[in-house]
Structures are given as structure tokens and as C-alpha cells.
C-alpha positions in Angstrom: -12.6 -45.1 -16.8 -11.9 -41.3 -16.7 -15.3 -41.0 -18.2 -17.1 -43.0 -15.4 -14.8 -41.1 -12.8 -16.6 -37.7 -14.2 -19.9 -38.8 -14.4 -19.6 -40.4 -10.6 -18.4 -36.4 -9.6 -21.1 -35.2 -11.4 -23.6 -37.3 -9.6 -22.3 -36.3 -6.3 -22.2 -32.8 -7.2 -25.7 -32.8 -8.5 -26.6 -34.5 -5.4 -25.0 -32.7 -2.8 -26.7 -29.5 -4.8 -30.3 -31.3 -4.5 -29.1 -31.7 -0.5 -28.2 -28.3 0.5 -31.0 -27.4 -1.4 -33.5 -29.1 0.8 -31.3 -27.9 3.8 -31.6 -24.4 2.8 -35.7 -24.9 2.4 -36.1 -26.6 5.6 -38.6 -24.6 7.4 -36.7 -26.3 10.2 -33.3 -24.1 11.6 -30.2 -26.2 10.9 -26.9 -25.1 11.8 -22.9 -26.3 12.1 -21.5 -25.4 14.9 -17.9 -26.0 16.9 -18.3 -28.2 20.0 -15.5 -26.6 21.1 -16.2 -23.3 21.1 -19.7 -22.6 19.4 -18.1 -21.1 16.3 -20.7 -21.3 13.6 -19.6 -23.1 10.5 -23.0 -23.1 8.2 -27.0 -22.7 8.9 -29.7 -22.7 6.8 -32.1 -19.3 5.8 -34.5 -21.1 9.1 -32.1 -20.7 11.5 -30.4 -17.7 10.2 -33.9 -15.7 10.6 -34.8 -17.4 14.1 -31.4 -15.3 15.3 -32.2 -12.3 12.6 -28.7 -11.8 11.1 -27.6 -12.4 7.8 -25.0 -15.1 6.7 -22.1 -12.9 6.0 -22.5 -11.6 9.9 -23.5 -15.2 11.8 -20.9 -17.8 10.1 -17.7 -17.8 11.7 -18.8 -15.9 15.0 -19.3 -18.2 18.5 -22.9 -17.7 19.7 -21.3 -15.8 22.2 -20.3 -13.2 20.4 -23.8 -13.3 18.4 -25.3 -13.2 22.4 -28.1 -15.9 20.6 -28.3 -17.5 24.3 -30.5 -15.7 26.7 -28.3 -17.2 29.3 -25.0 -18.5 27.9 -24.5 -20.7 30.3 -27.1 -23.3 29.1 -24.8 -23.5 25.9 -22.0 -25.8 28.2 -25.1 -26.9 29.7 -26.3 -28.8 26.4 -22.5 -29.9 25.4 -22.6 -31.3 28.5 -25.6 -33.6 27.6 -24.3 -34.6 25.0 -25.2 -38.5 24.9 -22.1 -41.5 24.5 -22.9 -41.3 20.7 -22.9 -37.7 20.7 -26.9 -36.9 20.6 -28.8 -34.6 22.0 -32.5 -34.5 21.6 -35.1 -31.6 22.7 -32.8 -29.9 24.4 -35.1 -26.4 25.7 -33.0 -23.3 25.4 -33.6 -19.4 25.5 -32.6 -17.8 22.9 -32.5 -14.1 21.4 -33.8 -12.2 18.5 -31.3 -9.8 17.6 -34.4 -7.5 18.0 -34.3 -8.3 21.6 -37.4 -10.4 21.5 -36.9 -13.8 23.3 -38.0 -17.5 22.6 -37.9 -21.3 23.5 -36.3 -23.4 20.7 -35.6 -26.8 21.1 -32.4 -28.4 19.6 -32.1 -31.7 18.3 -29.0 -33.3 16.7 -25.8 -35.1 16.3 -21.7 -34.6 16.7 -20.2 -35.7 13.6 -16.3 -34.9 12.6 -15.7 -32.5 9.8 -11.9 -31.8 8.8 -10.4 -33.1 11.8 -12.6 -31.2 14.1 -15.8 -32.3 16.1 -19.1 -30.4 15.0 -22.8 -30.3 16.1 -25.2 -30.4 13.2 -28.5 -29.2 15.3 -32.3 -29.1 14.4 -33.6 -26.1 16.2 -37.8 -25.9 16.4 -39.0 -23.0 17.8 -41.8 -24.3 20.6 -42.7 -20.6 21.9 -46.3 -20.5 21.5 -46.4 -23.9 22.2 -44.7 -23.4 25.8 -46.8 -20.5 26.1 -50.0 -22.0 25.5 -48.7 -24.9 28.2 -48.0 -22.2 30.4 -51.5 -20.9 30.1 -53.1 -24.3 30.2 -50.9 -25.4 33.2 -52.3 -21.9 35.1 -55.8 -22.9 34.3 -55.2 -25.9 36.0 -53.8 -24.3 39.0 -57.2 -21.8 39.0 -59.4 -24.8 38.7 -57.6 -26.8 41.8 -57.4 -23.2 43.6 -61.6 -22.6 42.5 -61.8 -26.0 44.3 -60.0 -25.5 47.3 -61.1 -21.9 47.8 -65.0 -23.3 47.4 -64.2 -25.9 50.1 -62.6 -23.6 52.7 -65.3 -21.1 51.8 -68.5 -23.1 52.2 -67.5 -23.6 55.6 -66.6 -19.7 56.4 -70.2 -19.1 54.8 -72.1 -21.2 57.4 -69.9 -19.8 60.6 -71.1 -16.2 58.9 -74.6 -16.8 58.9 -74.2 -18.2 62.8 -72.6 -14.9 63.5 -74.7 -12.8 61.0 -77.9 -15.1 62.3 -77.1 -14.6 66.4 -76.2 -10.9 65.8 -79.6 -10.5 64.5 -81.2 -12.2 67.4 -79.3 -10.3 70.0 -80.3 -6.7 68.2 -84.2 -7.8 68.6 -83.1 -8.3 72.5 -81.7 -6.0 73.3 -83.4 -2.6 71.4 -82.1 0.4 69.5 -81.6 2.2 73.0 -79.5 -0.6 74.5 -75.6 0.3 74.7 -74.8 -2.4 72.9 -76.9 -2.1 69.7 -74.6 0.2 67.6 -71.6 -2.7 68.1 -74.5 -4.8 66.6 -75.2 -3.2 64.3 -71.3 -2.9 62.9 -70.9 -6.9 63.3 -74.1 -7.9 61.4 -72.8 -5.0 58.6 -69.1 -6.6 58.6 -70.8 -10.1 58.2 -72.9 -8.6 55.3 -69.3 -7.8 53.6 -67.5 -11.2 54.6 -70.5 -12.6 52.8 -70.5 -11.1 50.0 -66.8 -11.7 49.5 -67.0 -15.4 50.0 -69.9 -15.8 47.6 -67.2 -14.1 45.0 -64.6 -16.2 46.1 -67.3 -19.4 46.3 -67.5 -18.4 42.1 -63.7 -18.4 41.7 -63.1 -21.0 38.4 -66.8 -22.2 38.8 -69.2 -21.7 36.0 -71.7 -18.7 37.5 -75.3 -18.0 36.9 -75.3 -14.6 36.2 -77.8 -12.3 38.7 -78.6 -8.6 37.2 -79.7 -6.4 39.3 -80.0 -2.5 39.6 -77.0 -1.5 41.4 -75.3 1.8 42.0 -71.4 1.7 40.7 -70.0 4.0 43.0 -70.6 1.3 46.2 -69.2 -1.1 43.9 -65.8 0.6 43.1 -66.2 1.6 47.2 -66.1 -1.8 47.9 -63.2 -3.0 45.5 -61.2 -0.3 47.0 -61.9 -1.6 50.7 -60.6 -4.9 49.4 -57.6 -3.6 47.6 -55.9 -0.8 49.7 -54.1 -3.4 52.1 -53.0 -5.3 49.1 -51.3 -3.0 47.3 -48.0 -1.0 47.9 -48.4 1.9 50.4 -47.1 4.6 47.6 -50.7 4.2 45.7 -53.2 6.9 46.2 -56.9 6.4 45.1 -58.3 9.6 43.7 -62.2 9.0 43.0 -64.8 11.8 41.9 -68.3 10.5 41.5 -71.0 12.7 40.1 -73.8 12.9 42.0 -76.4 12.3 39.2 -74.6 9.2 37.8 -77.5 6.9 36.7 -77.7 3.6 38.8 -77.3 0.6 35.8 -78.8 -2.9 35.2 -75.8 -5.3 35.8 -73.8 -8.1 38.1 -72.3 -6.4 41.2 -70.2 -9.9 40.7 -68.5 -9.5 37.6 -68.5 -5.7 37.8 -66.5 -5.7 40.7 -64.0 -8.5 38.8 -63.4 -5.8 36.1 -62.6 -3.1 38.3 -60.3 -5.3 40.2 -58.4 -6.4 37.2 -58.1 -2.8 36.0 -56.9 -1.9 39.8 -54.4 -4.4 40.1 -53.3 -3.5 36.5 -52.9 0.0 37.3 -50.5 -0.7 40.5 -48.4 -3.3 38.4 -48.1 0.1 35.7 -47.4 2.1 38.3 -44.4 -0.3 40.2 -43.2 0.2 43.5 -42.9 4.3 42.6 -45.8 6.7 44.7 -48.6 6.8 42.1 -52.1 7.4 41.7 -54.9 5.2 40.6 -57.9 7.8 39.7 -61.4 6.6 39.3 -64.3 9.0 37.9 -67.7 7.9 37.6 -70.3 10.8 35.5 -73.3 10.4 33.6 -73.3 11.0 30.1 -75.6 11.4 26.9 -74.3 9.6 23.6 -75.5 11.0 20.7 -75.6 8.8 17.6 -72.7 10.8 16.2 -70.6 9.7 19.8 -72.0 6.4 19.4 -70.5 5.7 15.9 -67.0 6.3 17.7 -67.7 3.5 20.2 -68.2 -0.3 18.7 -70.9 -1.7 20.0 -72.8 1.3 21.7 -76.0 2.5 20.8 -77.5 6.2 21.4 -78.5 6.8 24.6 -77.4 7.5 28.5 -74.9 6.0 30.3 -72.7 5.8 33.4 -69.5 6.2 32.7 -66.4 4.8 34.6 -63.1 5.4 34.1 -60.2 4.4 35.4 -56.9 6.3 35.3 -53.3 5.5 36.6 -49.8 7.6 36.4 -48.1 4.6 35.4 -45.6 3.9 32.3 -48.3 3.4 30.2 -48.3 1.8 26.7 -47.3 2.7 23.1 -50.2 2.3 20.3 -49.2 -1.2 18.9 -49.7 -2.1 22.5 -53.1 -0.6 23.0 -54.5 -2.0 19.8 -53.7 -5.6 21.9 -54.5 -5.5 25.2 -57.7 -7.1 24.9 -56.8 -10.3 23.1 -57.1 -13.3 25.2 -53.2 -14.7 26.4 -51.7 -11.2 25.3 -49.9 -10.2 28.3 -46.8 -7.2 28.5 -46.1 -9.2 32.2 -42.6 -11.6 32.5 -43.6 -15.2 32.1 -45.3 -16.1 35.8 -46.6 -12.7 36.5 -49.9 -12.9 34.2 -52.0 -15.2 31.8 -53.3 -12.5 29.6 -56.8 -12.8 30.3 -57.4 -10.1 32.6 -58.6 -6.9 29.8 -59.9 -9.3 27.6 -62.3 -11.0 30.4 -63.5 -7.0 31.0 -64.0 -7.1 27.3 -66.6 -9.7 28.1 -68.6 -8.5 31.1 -68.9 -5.0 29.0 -70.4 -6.6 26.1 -72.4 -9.1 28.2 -73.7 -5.9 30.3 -74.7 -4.7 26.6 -71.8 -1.8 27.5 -68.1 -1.3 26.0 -64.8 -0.8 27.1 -62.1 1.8 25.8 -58.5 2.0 26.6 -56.2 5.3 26.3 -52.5 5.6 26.5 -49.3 7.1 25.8 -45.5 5.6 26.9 -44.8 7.0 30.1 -48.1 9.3 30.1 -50.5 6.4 32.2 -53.1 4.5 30.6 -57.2 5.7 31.1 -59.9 2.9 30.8 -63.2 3.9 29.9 -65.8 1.4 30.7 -70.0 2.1 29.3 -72.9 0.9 31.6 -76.2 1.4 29.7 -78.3 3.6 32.3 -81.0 1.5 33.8 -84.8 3.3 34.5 -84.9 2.7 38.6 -82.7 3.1 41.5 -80.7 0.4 43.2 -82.0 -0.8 46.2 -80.1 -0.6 49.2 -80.6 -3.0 52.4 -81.5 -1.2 55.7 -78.5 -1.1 58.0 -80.8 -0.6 61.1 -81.5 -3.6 63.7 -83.7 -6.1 61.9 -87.6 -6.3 63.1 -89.9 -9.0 63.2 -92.5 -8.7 60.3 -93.5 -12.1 59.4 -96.2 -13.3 61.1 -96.2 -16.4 63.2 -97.5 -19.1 61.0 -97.2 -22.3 63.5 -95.7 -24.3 60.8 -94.0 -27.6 61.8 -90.4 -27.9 60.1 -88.0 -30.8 59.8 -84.9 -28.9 59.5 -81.8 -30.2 58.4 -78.0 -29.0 58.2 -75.1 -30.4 58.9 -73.4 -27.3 60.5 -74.9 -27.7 64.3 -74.3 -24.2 65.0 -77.0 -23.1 62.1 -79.5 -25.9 63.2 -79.5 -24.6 66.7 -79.7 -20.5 65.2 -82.8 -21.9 63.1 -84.4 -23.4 66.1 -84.2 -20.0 68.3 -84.9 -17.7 65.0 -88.2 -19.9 63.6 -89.9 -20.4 67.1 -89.7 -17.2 67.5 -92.2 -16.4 64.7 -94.1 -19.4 66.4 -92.9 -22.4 64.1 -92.2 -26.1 66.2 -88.8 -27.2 64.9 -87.5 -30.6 64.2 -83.5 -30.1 63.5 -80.7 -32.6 62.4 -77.1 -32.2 61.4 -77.2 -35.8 59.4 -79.6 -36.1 56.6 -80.0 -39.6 56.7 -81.5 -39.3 60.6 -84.1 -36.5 59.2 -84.8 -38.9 56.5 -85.2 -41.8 59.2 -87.3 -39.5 61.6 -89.2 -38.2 57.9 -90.2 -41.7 57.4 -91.6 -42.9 60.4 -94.5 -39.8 60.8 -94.6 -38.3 57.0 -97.8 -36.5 58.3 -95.7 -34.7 61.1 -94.4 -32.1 59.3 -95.9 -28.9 56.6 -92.6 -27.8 54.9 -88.4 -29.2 54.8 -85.8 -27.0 54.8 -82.5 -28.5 53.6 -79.2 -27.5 52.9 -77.7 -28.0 49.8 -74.1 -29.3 50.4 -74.0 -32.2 53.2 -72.6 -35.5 53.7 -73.8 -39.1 52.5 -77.0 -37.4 51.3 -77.0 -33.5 49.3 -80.1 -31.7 49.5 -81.3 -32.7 46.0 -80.9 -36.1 47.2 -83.0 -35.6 50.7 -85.5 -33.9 49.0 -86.0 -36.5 46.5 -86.0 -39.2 49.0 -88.9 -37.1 51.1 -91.2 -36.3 48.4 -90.8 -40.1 47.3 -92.4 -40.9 50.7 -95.1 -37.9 50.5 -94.9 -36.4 46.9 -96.7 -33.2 48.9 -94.5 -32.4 51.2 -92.6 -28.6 50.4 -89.0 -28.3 50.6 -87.0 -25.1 51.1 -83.3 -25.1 50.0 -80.2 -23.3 51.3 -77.0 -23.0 50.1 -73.8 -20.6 50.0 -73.4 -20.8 46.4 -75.7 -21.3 43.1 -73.8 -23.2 40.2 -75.2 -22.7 36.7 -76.5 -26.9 36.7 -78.4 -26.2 39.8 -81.6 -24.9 38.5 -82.4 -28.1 36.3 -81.3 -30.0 39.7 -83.5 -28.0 41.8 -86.4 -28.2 39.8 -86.2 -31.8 39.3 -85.8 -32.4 42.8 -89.2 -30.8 43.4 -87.7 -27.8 45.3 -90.1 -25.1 45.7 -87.7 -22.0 46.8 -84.2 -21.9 47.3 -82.4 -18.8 49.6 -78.8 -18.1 49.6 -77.1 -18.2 53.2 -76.2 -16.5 55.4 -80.0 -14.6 55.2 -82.0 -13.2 58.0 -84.6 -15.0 60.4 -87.0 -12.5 58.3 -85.6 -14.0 54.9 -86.4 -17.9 56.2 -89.8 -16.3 57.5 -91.3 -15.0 54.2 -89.7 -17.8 52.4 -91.7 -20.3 54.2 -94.9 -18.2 54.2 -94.2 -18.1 50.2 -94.5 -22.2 50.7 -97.2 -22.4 52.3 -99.4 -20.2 50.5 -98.0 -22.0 46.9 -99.9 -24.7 46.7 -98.9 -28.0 45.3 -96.4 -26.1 42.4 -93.2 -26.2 42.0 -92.0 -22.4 42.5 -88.5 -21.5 40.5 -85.7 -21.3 43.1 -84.9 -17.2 43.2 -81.4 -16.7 41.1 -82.1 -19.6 39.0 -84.8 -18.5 36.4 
């Protein structure tokens, strides 16, 4: 009996080995706690590691005294939901590296009595990435429903600027340079000009873009960003910005260039805080030699403008620097940034065949450096003087449709002008109506693009199903990257983005009529 007695402690003994065993191995944390007061009693190498203290210092301490809880409070919090059979399943809490780092674990487990006294035997999983990647996800969503909303509200702002922009234009032609009113003129068709251009950025907000290169000059860019930024940002910031006269002009997106510098801007002022500071921007020319070039990734020899942006904030230490453009890696609290800001600059260098460097030292300000390979011409700026009348009347018959009245009535006054007859509607489905019953009674369409019941890939489908012949001229605040395939399938022979000039619409339908029967790729699309 003694013998079977011995061999049955042996067994348990051997077993309960085997089980701490596999507790201790568990890459899961498991600990014993006190209900009472948190006192830990035993945890396993997992959850001794997640706290980063050693046994000898965790067990018999309250995770008060270790300060594990970010916020000690939610430690009654989860005793408190604590089911009728003593459970407690993914339960979030905030804990605390001894480092100082911080995390999410959630705890899972049971109460249980051990000697007389109740005890929580807890799984702990640490779900920090995972909460951070649902955080990131969860912004996305936000910036996709925001991309919508903002595309909405700013598709309608674009057709009540190219009324103003449109009317401002007429009004200059009548009244003359000399007039006393030409100058004010002159300063609303330049302010529309701006609104525009800042609601085709925001018309781009979280939509996939076709990107448009052209030969721009940098310094009206940053000019421009800083216009946009100064009311934003706290009244202590000063801009600083020195621009070499001989800076090259470069090959690249205003668009996306003007993205970059805003994330670096708005960077800077969160570096800088709510202390005066100053955000310096220096734009000079500069030779790389292939020795230079080797320093740079992805640079080749040659001449560049350079742009760099400089701020007196805290700056960063070097394991910081050596992150910042990873995508998701953010220094900002939870809520305050997703982390894609440097690394989406990282993009539009390499896309503009350019690079971006960073400098920085812990309370020295950070420096970015961003490469534009120079381009061979000069950008071309728009005349700011009162429009003229070049295009020649060409007595062309057009049905005209849009479903903003205000621009159908602008296109009447602007096209007969140059001597076209005008047939306007505001619902596509009446111009298709009025289409159908004289095909014969019109040389070119123009359509816009967004409308009710029917879109303009629609209309013009429908049209050129009744005469195959029949031109059709687009417009449209915005060009998606899809809409080229659309376009062309449609048949549409040109497409012009709004709001343009009554000489814009002119040569456009001139280019029409003297096409032929071919399709002509819409500009912005090829």
C-alpha cells in the first residue's frame, strides 16, 4: 500500500513538474495574483518580461507598487467585472514597461481559491500592434468617408468658382483696363484662381490621383503652402524663407509637392509646440558630383533644386531619425498622427526621381532636405492681366449641358460671344430628349461630367448612339485615375478641367472641329 502511496506522489510530482513546465514556456503571460489586493503570488518568464522585472523583484509586490497599470484605476475596474463564476475574458488594460514604454494587453482568466484565500489566475496577450494597426485602419476609414464628403461639398464650391471666375472674366472684357473697376477684377478672378486650385487638392483628398507633371517653379509652391498655413498654425511661428534666385525650375506635380511640404510644415510646428519658433525654408541650386551622389540613395550626378526645410523644434535622437520614414511609425500620442506623413514624402521624392534627407539632434531642430532633379525649361506662369478674346468666332451650334444653371447661363453669354448659337440644359435627360428629335441640329456637345440620372459618360454614349459623329467636349472639377479608359470609351474627344476661361472653352472647341472623326485623348489623361 505504502508502495502504491509513493508511486501515486511521484506521479503527481512528475506531473505537476511537466505542468509548471509548460506554464513557464507559455509564450502566453500567466500570472497569480490577490483579488484582494493585487499582490502577485507566481507568473511565468511571459509575463515577467511583458512588465521587465525579474522574479525575485515582481512576486510578492501589489501591481501597485510595481506601477504595471498605466492607470491603476482600471485594476478595481476589471475586479469589478469579474463575472458570477468569477471570469473575466478580454479585459483591455494599459500597462507599463518598466522601461516606460506602454502597451495594450488583454487579460483573460479565472478566480480560483488557493490556501484560504481567493486568487486570479490571468492570461495576459499583448494586442499592441494589433490595436495599433486597428487604429490605423479605423483612421483610413475616417480619410476615405472624409475624401467622400470633402469631394461632395467641393464639386459644388468648384462650379460656384467657375461662375464667379467665368462672370469676372466677362465683366473685365466690359469694362477695359482703364475702367476703375478693372484692378478689383483682376484680384477676384486671381483669388478664384487660388480657391481653385485648393479645391482640386481637396477634390484628390483619399481619391486615387492621375498624376500631372509639369515644369513648375518651387518657390510659388512653398509661397502658396505658406498662404494656406500661416492662419492655421499658432501665432509664435515665424517663416524664414531664402530662395536663390537661380534655383532651377523642376519637372514635377505642384499636387503632391505641395502635400510634402505641408506635412513637413505641420511637422515642424507640432516640433516646435506652443513655444515662439521658427520654421526656415531655403530653396538653392546645386551641382551633385558623383562623389555627393554616392552619399545620397537613389540620386544620380547632376543639378538639382534643393529644398530644405528647417525648424527650432525639440528635434530627434538618431534611433529616431533612422525611423521616421517607415510607414505607421509615428513619435505623436495615440490620436494625434497615423504615421504616414514622412514616409508618404518618401514617395513623391522617389516618384519625382528625387530623394529626401532628414537631420537632427535632441533639442537642436530637425532639417529636411528634399532633391528635385532640375528640369531643362522654365515654368510657365498664367498672365494675371484681364483676359482677351483670341479665338475666333467659329458659328458652331452647341447643345450644352450642366446641371449647375448658373454655369449654363455663363456658357451661353461667354460662347455667343465668339459667335456660337447655344442650346443649354441643366437635366441631361431633356438635352438628350431635345438631341434626339433634330440629331442634325447641332456640330459639337459639351457635357459635364458629374450630373444626375445621366453622368456625362453616360449622355455622351447615348448621343453618339443616335449620330456616332457627333463631338463631345467634357468638363469636370476633378480627373480620377479610371476616367481616361471611361472617357475614351465614351468617344469623348477633349476633356477641360473647370473652372477654365471662355478662351479655354473657345480653343477647345476649335481643337473639335478641326479633329475630324478621331477620338482625341482627354488632356491629363494620357
Amino acid at each position: 500500500m505504502d508502495d502504491e502511496r509513493r508511486q501515486a506522489e511521484k506521479l503527481l510530482k512528475e506531473s505537476e513538474g511537466r505542468l509548471s513546465a509548460v506554464v513557464q514556456a507559455s509564450p502566453i503571460g500567466i500570472t497569480v495574483s490577490s483579488v484582494a489586493d493585487g499582490r502577485l503570488l507566481d507568473a511565468n518568464d511571459a509575463a515577467l518580461r511583458l512588465y521587465g522585472y525579474r522574479r525575485d523583484e515582481a512576486i510578492g509586490r501589489t501591481v501597485a507598487e510595481l506601477g504595471v497599470y498605466a492607470d491603476p484605476a482600471q485594476r478595481d475596474e476589471m475586479v469589478q467585472q469579474l463575472g458570477p463564476d468569477g471570469r473575466i475574458d478580454r479585459f483591455p488594460i494599459d500597462y507599463r514597461h518598466r522601461s516606460g514604454s506602454v502597451g495594450v494587453i488583454e487579460v483573460s482568466g479565472r478566480v480560483i481559491e488557493l490556501q484560504g484565500e481567493r486568487c486570479l489566475v490571468a492570461m495576459m496577450v499583448d494586442v499592441t500592434e494589433r490595436r495599433r494597426l486597428e487604429a490605423v485602419h479605423l483612421q483610413a476609414q475616417k480619410l476615405e468617408s472624409l475624401g467622400t464628403l470633402a469631394g461632395g461639398i467641393a464639386h459644388d464650391f468648384n462650379n460656384i468658382l467657375a461662375a464667379i471666375r467665368g462672370n469676372a472674366d466677362l465683366a473685365a472684357e466690359d469694362v477695359g483696363r482703364d475702367h476703375v473697376a478693372a484692378q478689383s477684377l483682376r484680384e477676384i478672378r486671381k483669388a478664384s484662381m487660388r480657391a481653385s486650385e485648393l479645391i482640386r487638392r481637396i477634390m484628390a483628398f483619399g481619391r486615387p490621383k492621375v498624376e500631372q507633371k509639369a515644369v513648375v517653379d518651387l518657390s510659388a509652391v512653398v509661397g502658396e503652402v505658406l498662404k494656406l498655413l500661416r492662419s492655421t498654425l499658432p501665432a509664435g511661428i515665424t517663416f524664414d524663407t531664402r530662395f536663390a534666385a537661380d534655383t532651377p525650375h523642376v519637372l514635377a506635380d505642384a499636387g503632391e509637392v505641395h502635400e510634402a511640404i505641408v506635412n513637413l510644415t505641420t511637422n515642424a510646428a507640432y516640433a516646435i509646440g506652443h513655444r515662439a519658433g521658427t520654421i526656415e525654408y531655403r530653396l538653392q541650386p546645386l551641382q551633385l558630383s558623383e562623389a555627393l551622389a554616392q552619399g545620397i540613395p537613389g540620386l544620380e550626378p547632376g543639378r538639382y533644386a534643393r529644398l530644405t526645410i528647417s525648424d527650432s523644434g525639440s528635434g530627434m535622437d538618431r534611433a529616431t531619425v533612422a525611423r521616421i520614414f517607415d510607414a505607421f511609425y509615428t513619435t505623436k500620442p495615440v490620436g494625434e498622427g497615423t504615421g504616414l506623413g514622412l514616409s508618404m514624402v518618401h514617395g513623391t521624392m522617389r516618384s519625382h526621381g528625387g530623394a529626401v534627407t532628414a537631420e537632427s539632434s535632441p533639442g537642436k531642430g530637425s532639417s529636411f532636405h528634399l532633391y528635385f532633379p532640375a528640369a531643362g525649361q522654365k515654368a510657365l506662369h498664367e498672365d494675371d492681366s484681364v483676359p482677351t478674346r483670341s479665338v475666333p468666332a467659329a458659328g458652331q451650334r452647341v447643345l450644352y449641358v450642366d446641371d449647375e444653371e448658373a454655369l449654363v447661363f455663363l456658357a451661353d453669354r461667354v460662347l455667343s460671344r465668339l459667335g456660337d448659337r447655344i442650346s443649354g440644359f441643366t437635366d441631361p435627360a431633356a438635352a438628350l430628349e431635345a438631341f434626339g428629335a433634330h440629331p442634325e441640329d447641332f456640330d459639337v456637345v459639351v457635357t459635364d461630367l458629374a450630373m444626375p440620372q445621366l453622368s456625362g459618360f453616360d449622355l455622351a454614349r447615348e448621343l453618339r448612339a443616335l449620330r456616332a459623329d457627333i463631338p463631345v467636349l467634357m468638363t469636370t472639377g476633378y480627373v480620377s485615375a479610371g476616367d481616361e479608359g471611361r472617357a475614351r470609351e465614351a468617344g469623348i474627344r477633349e476633356l477641360i478641367l473647370k473652372p477654365f476661361t471662355g478662351d479655354e472653352l473657345g480653343r477647345a472647341l476649335d481643337r473639335i472641329a478641326g479633329s475630324g472623326g478621331g477620338t482625341v485623348p482627354p488632356p491629363g489623361l494620357t
